[in-house]
C-alpha positions in Angstrom: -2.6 -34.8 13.6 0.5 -37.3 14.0 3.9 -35.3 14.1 2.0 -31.8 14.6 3.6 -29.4 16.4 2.7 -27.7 19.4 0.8 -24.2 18.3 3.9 -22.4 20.7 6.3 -23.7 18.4 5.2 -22.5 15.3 6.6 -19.4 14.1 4.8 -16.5 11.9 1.5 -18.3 12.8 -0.7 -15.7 10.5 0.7 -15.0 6.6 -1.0 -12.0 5.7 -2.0 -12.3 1.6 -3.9 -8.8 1.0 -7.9 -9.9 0.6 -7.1 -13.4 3.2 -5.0 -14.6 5.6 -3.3 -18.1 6.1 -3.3 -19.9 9.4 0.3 -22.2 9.7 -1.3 -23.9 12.7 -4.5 -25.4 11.1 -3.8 -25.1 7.6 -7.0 -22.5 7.1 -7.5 -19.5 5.2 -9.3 -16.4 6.6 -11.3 -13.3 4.8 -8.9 -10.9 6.0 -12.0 -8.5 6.5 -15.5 -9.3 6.4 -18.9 -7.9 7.5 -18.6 -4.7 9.6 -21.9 -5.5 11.2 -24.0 -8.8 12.4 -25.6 -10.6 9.7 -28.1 -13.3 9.9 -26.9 -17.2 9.4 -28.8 -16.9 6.2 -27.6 -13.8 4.9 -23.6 -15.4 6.1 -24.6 -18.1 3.6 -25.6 -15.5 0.8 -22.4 -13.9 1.2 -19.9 -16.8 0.9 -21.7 -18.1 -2.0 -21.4 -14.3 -3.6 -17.7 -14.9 -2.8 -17.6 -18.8 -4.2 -19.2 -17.0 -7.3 -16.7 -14.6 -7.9 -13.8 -16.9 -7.2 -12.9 -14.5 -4.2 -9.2 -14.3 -3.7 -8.7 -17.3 -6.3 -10.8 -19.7 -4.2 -14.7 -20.8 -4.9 -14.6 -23.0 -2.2 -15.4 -21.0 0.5 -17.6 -21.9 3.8 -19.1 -20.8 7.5 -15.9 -22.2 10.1 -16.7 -24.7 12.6 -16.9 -23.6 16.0 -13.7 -25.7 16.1 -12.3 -23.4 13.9 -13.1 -20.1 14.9 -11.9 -20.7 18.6 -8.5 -21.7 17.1 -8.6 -17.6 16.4 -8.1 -17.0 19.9 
């Protein structure tokens, strides 16, 4: 994380690409839209490898975020 800069400095933060969306600060790409109701942990895992099978938005690498990760949302 050597020469990062502070998350105030950064400007345009979120790139919005249509189906995702890429975080500047961490270097992460979002689903721009996912589940519209609670799913179970293994029914998440279902889904992303539905995704990783159809190469969703050009990627097959797709996974669950850290909690790390989905607290840099906020």
């Amino acid at each position: 994380m050597k020469n990062r800069k502070p998350l105030e400095y950064i400007e345009n933060k979120y790139e919005d690409h249509g189906e995702i969306v890429i975080d500047h600060a961490t270097g992460l790409m979002w689903q721009k839209s996912g589940s519209d109701h609670w799913i179970s942990h293994e029914d998440g895992n279902k889904y992303i490898q539905g995704l990783n099978n159809e190469n969703f938005a050009g990627y097959n690498d797709w996974r669950m975020p850290t909690i790390d990760e989905l607290i840099s949302l906020l």
